[in-house]
N, C-alpha and C positions, 0 to 999 in steps of 0.2 A: 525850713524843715517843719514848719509849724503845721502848713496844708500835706505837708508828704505825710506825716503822723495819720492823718486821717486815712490816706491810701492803705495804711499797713491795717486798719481794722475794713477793710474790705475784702472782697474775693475778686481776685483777676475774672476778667472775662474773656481773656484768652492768654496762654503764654508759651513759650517757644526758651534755647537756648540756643544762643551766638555768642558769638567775640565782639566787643565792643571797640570803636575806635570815634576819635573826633579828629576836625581837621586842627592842622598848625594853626594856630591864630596869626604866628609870622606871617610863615610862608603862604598858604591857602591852597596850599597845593599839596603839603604830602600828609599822612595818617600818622595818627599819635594813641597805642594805644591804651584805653581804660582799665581794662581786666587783665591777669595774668592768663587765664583759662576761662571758657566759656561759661557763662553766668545765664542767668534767668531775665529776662525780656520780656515785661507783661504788660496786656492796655488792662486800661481801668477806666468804670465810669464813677464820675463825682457826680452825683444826684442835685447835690445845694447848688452847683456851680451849673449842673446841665451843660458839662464838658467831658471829653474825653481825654486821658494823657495815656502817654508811654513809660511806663516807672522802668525802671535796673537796677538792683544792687549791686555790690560787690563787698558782701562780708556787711558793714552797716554804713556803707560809705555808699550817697545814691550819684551813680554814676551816668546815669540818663533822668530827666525830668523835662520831658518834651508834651507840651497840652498841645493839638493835633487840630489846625484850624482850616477853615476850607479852603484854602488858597495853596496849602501846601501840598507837597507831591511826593510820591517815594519813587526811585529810579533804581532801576537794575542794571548795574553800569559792569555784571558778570555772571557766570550764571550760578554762582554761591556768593556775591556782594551784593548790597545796596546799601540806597543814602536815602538821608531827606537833609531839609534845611531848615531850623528853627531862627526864624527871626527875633522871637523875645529870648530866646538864651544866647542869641549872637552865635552860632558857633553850628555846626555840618556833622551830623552823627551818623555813622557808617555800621554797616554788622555784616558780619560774618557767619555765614551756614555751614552746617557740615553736610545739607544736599541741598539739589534744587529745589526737590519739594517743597521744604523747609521755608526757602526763601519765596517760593509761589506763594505759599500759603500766608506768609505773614503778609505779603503784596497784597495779596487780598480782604485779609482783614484791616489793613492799612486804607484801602478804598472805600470799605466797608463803612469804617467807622468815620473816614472823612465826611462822607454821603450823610452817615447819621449825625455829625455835627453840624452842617450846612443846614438838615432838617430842620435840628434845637434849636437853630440861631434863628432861621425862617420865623419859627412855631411863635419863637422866644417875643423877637420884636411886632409880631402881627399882635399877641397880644394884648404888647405894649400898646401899641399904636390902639389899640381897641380899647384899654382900660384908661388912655387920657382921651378919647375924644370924647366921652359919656362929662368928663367935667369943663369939658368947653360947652356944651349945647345945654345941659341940664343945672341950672342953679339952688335945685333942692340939695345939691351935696355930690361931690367927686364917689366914683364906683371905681371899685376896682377888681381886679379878677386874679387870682393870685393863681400862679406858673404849676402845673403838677407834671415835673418830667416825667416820662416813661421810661421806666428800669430796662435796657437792652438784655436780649437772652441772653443765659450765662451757656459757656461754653468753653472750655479748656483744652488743653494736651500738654504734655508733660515734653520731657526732653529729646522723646525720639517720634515727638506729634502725634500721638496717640489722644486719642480723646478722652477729657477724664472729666467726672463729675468733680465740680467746685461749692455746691450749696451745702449748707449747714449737715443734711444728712448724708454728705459724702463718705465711702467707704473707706475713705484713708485715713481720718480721724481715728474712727475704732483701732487701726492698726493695733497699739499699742494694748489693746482689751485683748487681742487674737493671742497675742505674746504670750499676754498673763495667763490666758488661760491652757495654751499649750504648757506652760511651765510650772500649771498648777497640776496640770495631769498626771506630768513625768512626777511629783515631788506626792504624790499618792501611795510610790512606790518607793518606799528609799532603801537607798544601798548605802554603805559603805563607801564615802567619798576620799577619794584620793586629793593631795593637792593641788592638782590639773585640776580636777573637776570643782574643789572650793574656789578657785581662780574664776572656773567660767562665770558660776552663780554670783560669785560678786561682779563681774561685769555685768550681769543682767541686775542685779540690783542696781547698778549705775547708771542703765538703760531707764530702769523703771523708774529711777529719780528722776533723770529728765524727763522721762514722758509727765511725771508726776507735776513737775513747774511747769511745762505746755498748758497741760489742763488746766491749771491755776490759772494761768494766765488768761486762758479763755472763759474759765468760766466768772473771773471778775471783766472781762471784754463783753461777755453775755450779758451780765447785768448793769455793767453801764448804760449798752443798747438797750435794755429793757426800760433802765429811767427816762434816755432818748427816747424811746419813739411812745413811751405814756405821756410826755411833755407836748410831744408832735399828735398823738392822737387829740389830746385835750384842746390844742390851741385849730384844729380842723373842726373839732366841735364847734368852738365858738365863733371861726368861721362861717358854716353851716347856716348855726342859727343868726347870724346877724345878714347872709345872706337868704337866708328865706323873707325875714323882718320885712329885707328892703322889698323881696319880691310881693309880700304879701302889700306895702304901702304903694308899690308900682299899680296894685290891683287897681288899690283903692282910686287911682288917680282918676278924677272924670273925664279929663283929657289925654285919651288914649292916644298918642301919636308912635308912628311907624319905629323909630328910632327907640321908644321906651320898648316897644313889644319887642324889638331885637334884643336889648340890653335882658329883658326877663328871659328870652331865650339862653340867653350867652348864660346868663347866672343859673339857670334851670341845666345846664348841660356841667358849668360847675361844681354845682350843689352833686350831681352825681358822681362825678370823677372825685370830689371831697369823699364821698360816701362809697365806694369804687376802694380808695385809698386806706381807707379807713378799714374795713375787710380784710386788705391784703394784710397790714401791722398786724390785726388782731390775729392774721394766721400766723405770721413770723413770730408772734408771742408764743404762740402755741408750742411753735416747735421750737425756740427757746428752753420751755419751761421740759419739753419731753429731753434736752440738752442737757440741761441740768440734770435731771434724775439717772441721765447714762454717767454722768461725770462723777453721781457720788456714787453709784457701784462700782467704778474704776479707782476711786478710794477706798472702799473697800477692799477688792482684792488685792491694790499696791500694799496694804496691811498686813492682811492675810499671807502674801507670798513675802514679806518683809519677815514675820513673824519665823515662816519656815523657815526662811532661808539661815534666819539666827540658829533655830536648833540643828539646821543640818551640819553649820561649822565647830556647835558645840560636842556635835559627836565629832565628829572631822578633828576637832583635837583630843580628846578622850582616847581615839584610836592612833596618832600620831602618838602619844603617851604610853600606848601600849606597845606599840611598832618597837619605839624607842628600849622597852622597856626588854621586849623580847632579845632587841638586839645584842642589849649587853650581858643579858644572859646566856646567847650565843656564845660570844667573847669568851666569855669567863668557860663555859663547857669545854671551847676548843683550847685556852690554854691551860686547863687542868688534862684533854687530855694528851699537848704535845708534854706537860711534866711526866705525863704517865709515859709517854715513849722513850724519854730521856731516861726515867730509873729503870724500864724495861732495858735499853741497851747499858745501860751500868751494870746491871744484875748479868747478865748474857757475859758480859766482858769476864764479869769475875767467875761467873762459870768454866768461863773458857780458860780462864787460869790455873782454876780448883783444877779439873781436869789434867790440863796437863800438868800438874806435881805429882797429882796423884797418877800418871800415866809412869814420868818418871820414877816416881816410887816403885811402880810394881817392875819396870825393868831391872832397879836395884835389885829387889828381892829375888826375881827371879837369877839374874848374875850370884847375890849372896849362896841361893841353897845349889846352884851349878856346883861351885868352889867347895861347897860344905860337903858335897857328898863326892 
Protein backbone atom coordinates (compact mmCIF):
# COMPACT_ATOMS: atom_id res chain seq x y z
CA UNK A 1 0.00 0.00 0.00
CA UNK A 2 3.07 2.09 0.42
CA UNK A 3 3.44 2.83 -3.59
CA UNK A 4 -0.55 2.79 -3.93
CA UNK A 5 -0.55 6.02 -1.39
CA UNK A 6 1.32 7.66 -3.94
CA UNK A 7 -1.35 6.96 -6.78
CA UNK A 8 -3.99 8.51 -4.58
CA UNK A 9 -1.99 12.05 -4.68
CA UNK A 10 -2.13 11.85 -8.44
CA UNK A 11 -4.80 12.50 -11.18
CA UNK A 12 -6.01 9.38 -13.31
CA UNK A 13 -5.19 9.84 -16.91
CA UNK A 14 -8.01 8.04 -17.88
CA UNK A 15 -10.96 6.40 -15.99
CA UNK A 16 -14.11 4.38 -16.85
CA UNK A 17 -16.48 2.25 -14.53
CA UNK A 18 -17.04 -1.62 -14.65
CA UNK A 19 -17.61 -4.75 -12.47
CA UNK A 20 -14.54 -6.20 -11.36
CA UNK A 21 -13.86 -9.92 -11.28
CA UNK A 22 -10.54 -12.11 -10.84
CA UNK A 23 -10.06 -15.65 -11.71
CA UNK A 24 -10.48 -18.81 -9.04
CA UNK A 25 -6.97 -19.35 -8.11
CA UNK A 26 -8.49 -23.14 -7.70
CA UNK A 27 -10.20 -23.67 -10.36
CA UNK A 28 -8.80 -21.08 -13.31
CA UNK A 29 -11.43 -21.29 -14.86
CA UNK A 30 -14.52 -19.60 -13.36
CA UNK A 31 -14.88 -15.53 -12.15
CA UNK A 32 -14.95 -14.52 -8.64
CA UNK A 33 -16.23 -11.26 -8.09
CA UNK A 34 -14.41 -7.98 -6.37
CA UNK A 35 -17.04 -5.28 -6.22
CA UNK A 36 -20.60 -5.57 -5.17
CA UNK A 37 -21.47 -2.68 -7.90
CA UNK A 38 -19.64 -1.10 -10.42
CA UNK A 39 -16.60 0.91 -9.10
CA UNK A 40 -14.16 3.26 -10.77
CA UNK A 41 -11.14 1.74 -12.95
CA UNK A 42 -8.39 4.23 -13.54
CA UNK A 43 -4.72 4.02 -15.40
CA UNK A 44 -2.24 6.10 -13.89
CA UNK A 45 1.21 7.26 -14.65
CA UNK A 46 4.10 6.92 -11.87
CA UNK A 47 6.57 9.50 -13.07
CA UNK A 48 9.74 8.00 -10.41
CA UNK A 49 8.97 4.58 -11.66
CA UNK A 50 8.33 5.52 -15.58
CA UNK A 51 5.56 2.98 -15.45
CA UNK A 52 2.01 2.79 -15.96
CA UNK A 53 -0.60 0.84 -13.63
CA UNK A 54 -4.35 0.06 -13.41
CA UNK A 55 -5.48 1.14 -9.87
CA UNK A 56 -9.62 0.11 -8.44
CA UNK A 57 -10.93 0.82 -5.47
CA UNK A 58 -13.76 -0.43 -3.78
CA UNK A 59 -14.58 1.94 -0.70
CA UNK A 60 -10.55 1.85 0.45
CA UNK A 61 -9.97 -1.58 -0.18
CA UNK A 62 -7.66 -1.59 -3.61
CA UNK A 63 -9.14 -4.16 -5.60
CA UNK A 64 -7.02 -3.95 -8.86
CA UNK A 65 -3.18 -2.97 -8.76
CA UNK A 66 -2.00 -4.13 -12.07
CA UNK A 67 1.54 -2.13 -13.45
CA UNK A 68 0.82 -2.78 -17.41
CA UNK A 69 3.97 -4.31 -19.02
CA UNK A 70 4.64 -4.90 -22.74
CA UNK A 71 4.10 -8.30 -23.02
CA UNK A 72 0.79 -8.10 -21.72
CA UNK A 73 -2.48 -8.11 -23.77
CA UNK A 74 -6.13 -7.33 -22.99
CA UNK A 75 -8.72 -9.66 -24.75
CA UNK A 76 -12.31 -9.22 -25.50
CA UNK A 77 -13.62 -12.48 -24.90
CA UNK A 78 -17.60 -10.47 -25.33
CA UNK A 79 -18.75 -7.70 -26.38
CA UNK A 80 -19.15 -5.92 -22.75
CA UNK A 81 -16.11 -8.52 -21.01
CA UNK A 82 -12.57 -8.35 -21.11
CA UNK A 83 -9.45 -9.71 -19.32
CA UNK A 84 -5.79 -9.47 -19.14
CA UNK A 85 -3.33 -11.42 -17.25
CA UNK A 86 -0.88 -10.05 -14.70
CA UNK A 87 1.96 -12.28 -14.04
CA UNK A 88 3.56 -10.27 -10.96
CA UNK A 89 -0.03 -10.44 -9.05
CA UNK A 90 -0.30 -14.08 -10.21
CA UNK A 91 -3.82 -13.92 -10.86
CA UNK A 92 -6.57 -12.90 -14.31
CA UNK A 93 -8.48 -9.68 -13.83
CA UNK A 94 -11.74 -9.43 -15.83
CA UNK A 95 -14.44 -6.19 -16.08
CA UNK A 96 -17.34 -5.68 -16.94
CA UNK A 97 -19.10 -2.79 -19.17
CA UNK A 98 -22.30 -1.61 -19.25
CA UNK A 99 -21.76 -0.96 -23.36
CA UNK A 100 -19.45 -1.74 -25.79
CA UNK A 101 -18.24 1.47 -26.30
CA UNK A 102 -17.05 1.57 -22.88
CA UNK A 103 -15.10 -1.62 -23.37
CA UNK A 104 -13.61 -0.38 -27.04
CA UNK A 105 -12.41 2.39 -25.48
CA UNK A 106 -10.72 1.16 -22.46
CA UNK A 107 -9.16 -1.40 -25.24
CA UNK A 108 -7.69 1.24 -26.54
CA UNK A 109 -6.30 3.13 -23.96
CA UNK A 110 -5.13 -0.34 -22.71
CA UNK A 111 -2.85 -0.50 -26.15
CA UNK A 112 -2.29 2.96 -25.86
CA UNK A 113 -0.52 2.89 -22.87
CA UNK A 114 1.09 -0.59 -23.36
CA UNK A 115 2.74 1.11 -26.51
CA UNK A 116 3.70 3.93 -24.19
CA UNK A 117 5.38 1.65 -21.83
CA UNK A 118 7.45 -0.58 -24.32
CA UNK A 119 8.55 3.21 -25.20
CA UNK A 120 9.78 4.08 -21.29
CA UNK A 121 11.43 0.77 -21.15
CA UNK A 122 13.12 1.29 -24.77
CA UNK A 123 13.99 5.22 -23.97
CA UNK A 124 14.77 3.84 -20.20
CA UNK A 125 17.48 1.25 -21.00
CA UNK A 126 19.15 3.05 -24.23
CA UNK A 127 19.96 5.43 -21.76
CA UNK A 128 21.33 3.24 -19.55
CA UNK A 129 23.32 1.57 -21.98
CA UNK A 130 24.49 5.25 -22.93
CA UNK A 131 25.41 6.48 -19.36
CA UNK A 132 27.60 3.23 -18.48
CA UNK A 133 29.51 2.94 -21.74
CA UNK A 134 30.91 6.84 -21.26
CA UNK A 135 32.78 5.10 -17.87
CA UNK A 136 34.23 2.19 -19.66
CA UNK A 137 36.05 4.29 -22.42
CA UNK A 138 36.71 7.49 -20.45
CA UNK A 139 38.88 7.11 -17.18
CA UNK A 140 38.59 10.82 -16.20
CA UNK A 141 35.50 9.81 -14.24
CA UNK A 142 31.94 7.81 -14.96
CA UNK A 143 28.90 10.36 -16.66
CA UNK A 144 25.85 9.78 -16.23
CA UNK A 145 22.65 11.09 -17.58
CA UNK A 146 19.78 11.03 -15.46
CA UNK A 147 16.17 9.63 -16.93
CA UNK A 148 13.42 12.79 -17.44
CA UNK A 149 10.12 10.72 -18.08
CA UNK A 150 7.64 12.46 -20.18
CA UNK A 151 4.36 13.22 -18.37
CA UNK A 152 1.59 11.42 -20.96
CA UNK A 153 -1.53 13.65 -21.74
CA UNK A 154 -4.05 13.83 -19.08
CA UNK A 155 -7.32 12.76 -20.33
CA UNK A 156 -10.34 11.49 -18.45
CA UNK A 157 -14.32 10.53 -18.60
CA UNK A 158 -16.27 9.85 -15.96
CA UNK A 159 -18.90 7.00 -15.63
CA UNK A 160 -20.96 7.22 -18.74
CA UNK A 161 -17.24 8.18 -20.91
CA UNK A 162 -17.64 11.51 -21.15
CA UNK A 163 -14.68 13.43 -21.29
CA UNK A 164 -13.73 15.41 -18.39
CA UNK A 165 -10.94 17.66 -17.37
CA UNK A 166 -8.51 16.14 -14.49
CA UNK A 167 -5.67 18.97 -14.00
CA UNK A 168 -5.51 21.14 -11.02
CA UNK A 169 -7.84 23.70 -12.62
CA UNK A 170 -10.61 21.38 -13.23
CA UNK A 171 -14.18 22.63 -12.93
CA UNK A 172 -15.24 19.93 -10.45
CA UNK A 173 -13.25 21.06 -7.62
CA UNK A 174 -14.95 24.46 -7.47
CA UNK A 175 -18.21 22.49 -7.39
CA UNK A 176 -18.66 22.90 -3.83
CA UNK A 177 -17.83 27.11 -4.15
CA UNK A 178 -20.98 27.00 -6.96
CA UNK A 179 -23.18 25.48 -3.82
CA UNK A 180 -21.93 28.12 -1.57
CA UNK A 181 -22.77 30.56 -3.36
CA UNK A 182 -26.26 29.56 -4.72
CA UNK A 183 -26.93 29.25 -0.95
CA UNK A 184 -25.56 32.44 -0.14
CA UNK A 185 -27.99 33.98 -2.53
CA UNK A 186 -31.11 32.27 -1.39
CA UNK A 187 -30.10 33.28 2.38
CA UNK A 188 -30.01 37.24 1.18
CA UNK A 189 -33.51 36.89 1.47
CA UNK A 190 -34.84 35.16 4.53
CA UNK A 191 -38.08 33.93 5.33
CA UNK A 192 -39.62 32.47 8.04
CA UNK A 193 -38.07 28.83 8.17
CA UNK A 194 -40.32 26.01 8.83
CA UNK A 195 -38.70 22.83 10.25
CA UNK A 196 -38.41 21.11 6.77
CA UNK A 197 -36.64 23.91 5.53
CA UNK A 198 -34.00 24.08 9.18
CA UNK A 199 -33.59 20.20 8.19
CA UNK A 200 -32.60 20.97 4.57
CA UNK A 201 -29.95 23.84 5.81
CA UNK A 202 -28.51 21.64 8.08
CA UNK A 203 -27.89 19.04 5.53
CA UNK A 204 -26.01 21.52 3.43
CA UNK A 205 -24.19 22.51 6.47
CA UNK A 206 -23.16 18.82 6.40
CA UNK A 207 -22.40 18.97 2.73
CA UNK A 208 -20.37 22.07 3.51
CA UNK A 209 -18.37 20.15 6.29
CA UNK A 210 -17.29 17.73 3.93
CA UNK A 211 -16.59 19.69 1.19
CA UNK A 212 -14.76 21.90 4.04
CA UNK A 213 -12.26 18.44 5.11
CA UNK A 214 -11.72 17.72 1.02
CA UNK A 215 -10.24 21.05 0.80
CA UNK A 216 -8.19 20.57 3.91
CA UNK A 217 -6.92 17.82 2.75
CA UNK A 218 -5.96 19.11 -0.51
CA UNK A 219 -4.74 21.89 0.39
CA UNK A 220 -2.20 20.23 2.94
CA UNK A 221 -1.67 17.71 -0.50
CA UNK A 222 -0.84 21.10 -2.30
CA UNK A 223 1.77 21.92 0.06
CA UNK A 224 3.48 18.76 0.48
CA UNK A 225 3.93 18.94 -3.50
CA UNK A 226 5.03 22.24 -3.22
CA UNK A 227 8.09 21.16 -0.59
CA UNK A 228 8.30 18.08 -3.29
CA UNK A 229 9.04 19.63 -6.22
CA UNK A 230 11.30 22.80 -4.48
CA UNK A 231 13.43 19.72 -3.28
CA UNK A 232 13.30 18.38 -7.05
CA UNK A 233 13.68 21.88 -8.50
CA UNK A 234 16.90 22.47 -6.29
CA UNK A 235 18.49 18.92 -6.77
CA UNK A 236 17.89 19.63 -11.04
CA UNK A 237 19.92 22.72 -10.34
CA UNK A 238 22.74 21.11 -9.13
CA UNK A 239 22.32 18.74 -11.71
CA UNK A 240 22.60 21.35 -14.35
CA UNK A 241 25.46 22.94 -13.00
CA UNK A 242 27.62 19.92 -12.41
CA UNK A 243 26.59 18.98 -15.85
CA UNK A 244 27.60 22.01 -17.64
CA UNK A 245 31.03 21.79 -15.20
CA UNK A 246 31.76 18.68 -16.88
CA UNK A 247 30.79 20.03 -20.40
CA UNK A 248 32.77 23.12 -19.90
CA UNK A 249 36.09 20.58 -18.71
CA UNK A 250 35.09 18.21 -21.84
CA UNK A 251 35.83 21.67 -23.76
CA UNK A 252 38.91 22.05 -22.27
CA UNK A 253 40.19 18.65 -23.22
CA UNK A 254 43.06 18.95 -26.05
CA UNK A 255 42.06 15.59 -27.24
CA UNK A 256 39.02 15.99 -28.87
CA UNK A 257 37.70 12.55 -29.71
CA UNK A 258 34.40 11.51 -31.59
CA UNK A 259 33.01 9.66 -28.51
CA UNK A 260 33.68 12.86 -25.87
CA UNK A 261 31.90 15.24 -28.65
CA UNK A 262 28.78 12.66 -28.50
CA UNK A 263 28.77 12.49 -24.66
CA UNK A 264 28.81 16.85 -24.78
CA UNK A 265 26.04 16.38 -27.15
CA UNK A 266 23.95 13.81 -25.10
CA UNK A 267 24.78 16.22 -21.88
CA UNK A 268 23.93 19.59 -23.93
CA UNK A 269 20.36 17.92 -24.88
CA UNK A 270 20.17 17.04 -20.95
CA UNK A 271 21.16 20.09 -19.68
CA UNK A 272 17.85 21.32 -21.78
CA UNK A 273 15.25 18.84 -20.90
CA UNK A 274 16.78 19.70 -17.02
CA UNK A 275 15.94 23.25 -17.79
CA UNK A 276 12.64 22.12 -20.00
CA UNK A 277 11.66 20.54 -16.56
CA UNK A 278 12.44 23.02 -14.67
CA UNK A 279 9.89 25.63 -16.29
CA UNK A 280 7.22 23.19 -16.21
CA UNK A 281 7.54 22.89 -11.71
CA UNK A 282 7.91 26.42 -11.69
CA UNK A 283 4.42 26.48 -13.70
CA UNK A 284 2.81 23.93 -11.43
CA UNK A 285 4.01 26.13 -8.61
CA UNK A 286 2.16 28.79 -9.93
CA UNK A 287 -0.89 27.24 -10.19
CA UNK A 288 -0.58 25.77 -6.75
CA UNK A 289 -0.13 29.03 -5.20
CA UNK A 290 -3.37 30.47 -7.38
CA UNK A 291 -5.00 26.95 -5.45
CA UNK A 292 -4.39 27.99 -2.56
CA UNK A 293 -5.77 31.61 -2.63
CA UNK A 294 -9.20 29.76 -4.25
CA UNK A 295 -9.23 27.49 -1.11
CA UNK A 296 -9.00 30.30 1.47
CA UNK A 297 -12.13 32.14 -0.11
CA UNK A 298 -13.85 28.83 0.13
CA UNK A 299 -12.97 29.22 3.74
CA UNK A 300 -14.23 32.00 3.85
CA UNK A 301 -17.59 31.73 2.71
CA UNK A 302 -17.87 27.91 4.42
CA UNK A 303 -17.80 30.75 7.57
CA UNK A 304 -19.89 33.06 6.33
CA UNK A 305 -22.88 30.63 5.21
CA UNK A 306 -21.86 28.72 8.81
CA UNK A 307 -22.54 31.87 10.49
CA UNK A 308 -26.02 32.29 8.73
CA UNK A 309 -27.09 29.20 8.76
CA UNK A 310 -26.74 29.59 12.90
CA UNK A 311 -28.96 32.77 12.84
CA UNK A 312 -31.58 31.39 10.66
CA UNK A 313 -32.21 28.31 13.21
CA UNK A 314 -32.13 31.01 15.92
CA UNK A 315 -35.13 32.60 14.40
CA UNK A 316 -36.36 29.08 13.29
CA UNK A 317 -36.83 28.62 17.12
CA UNK A 318 -38.00 32.03 18.40
CA UNK A 319 -40.86 31.38 15.82
CA UNK A 320 -41.40 27.55 16.88
CA UNK A 321 -41.88 29.41 20.55
CA UNK A 322 -44.13 31.50 19.26
CA UNK A 323 -46.15 28.95 16.98
CA UNK A 324 -46.29 26.98 20.25
CA UNK A 325 -47.11 29.88 22.11
CA UNK A 326 -50.19 30.78 19.83
CA UNK A 327 -51.21 27.42 20.00
CA UNK A 328 -52.02 27.18 23.40
CA UNK A 329 -53.77 30.15 23.45
CA UNK A 330 -55.87 28.74 20.73
CA UNK A 331 -56.59 25.94 23.32
CA UNK A 332 -57.41 27.90 25.96
CA UNK A 333 -60.01 30.44 23.72
CA UNK A 334 -61.74 27.24 22.38
CA UNK A 335 -62.27 25.83 25.75
CA UNK A 336 -63.58 29.05 27.42
CA UNK A 337 -65.65 29.23 24.48
CA UNK A 338 -67.24 25.36 24.60
CA UNK A 339 -67.77 26.54 28.71
CA UNK A 340 -69.54 29.47 27.09
CA UNK A 341 -71.99 26.95 25.10
CA UNK A 342 -72.33 24.72 28.09
CA UNK A 343 -73.81 27.77 30.54
CA UNK A 344 -75.64 29.01 27.20
CA UNK A 345 -77.61 25.61 27.12
CA UNK A 346 -77.96 25.63 30.95
CA UNK A 347 -79.48 29.13 30.99
CA UNK A 348 -81.89 28.16 27.68
CA UNK A 349 -82.93 24.84 29.80
CA UNK A 350 -83.93 26.87 32.79
CA UNK A 351 -85.67 29.16 30.49
CA UNK A 352 -87.48 26.62 29.19
CA UNK A 353 -88.75 25.74 32.51
CA UNK A 354 -89.38 29.40 33.84
CA UNK A 355 -91.64 29.53 30.91
CA UNK A 356 -93.52 26.79 31.22
CA UNK A 357 -94.56 27.40 35.08
CA UNK A 358 -95.23 30.37 34.30
CA UNK A 359 -97.32 29.17 31.08
CA UNK A 360 -98.94 26.99 33.62
CA UNK A 361 -99.54 29.71 35.94
CA UNK A 362 -101.47 31.71 33.65
CA UNK A 363 -103.75 28.69 32.61
CA UNK A 364 -104.58 28.48 36.49
CA UNK A 365 -105.41 31.99 36.59
CA UNK A 366 -107.28 32.11 33.77
CA UNK A 367 -109.45 28.63 34.98
CA UNK A 368 -109.33 30.76 38.66
CA UNK A 369 -111.23 34.11 37.25
CA UNK A 370 -113.63 31.53 34.70
CA UNK A 371 -114.93 29.96 38.18
CA UNK A 372 -114.94 33.50 39.99
CA UNK A 373 -117.22 35.10 37.67
Amino acid sequence: MGCLKNFFEMQPIYSTRAHVFQIDPNTKKNWLPTSKHAVTVSYFYDSTRNVYRIISLDGTKAIINSTISPNMTFTKTSQKFGQWADSRANTVYGLGFSTEHHLSKFAEKFAEYKEAARLAKEKSQEKMDMATSPSQESPAGELSSPLTPVTPPMENINGTDEICDTTPNSDARPEPAQNALAFAHSMRFPVFCSPAMTKHWEAELEALKGNNAKLTAALLESTANVKQWKQQLAAYQEEAERLHKRVTELECQSNQTPVIKSQKTELNQTIEELETALRDKEEEMEKLKEELENMNDLMEQKDTLTQKLEETELRSRVLEEQLAGAEQRLEENQEEQENFRKSLRTLLELLDGKIFELTELRDTLARLIEEAS
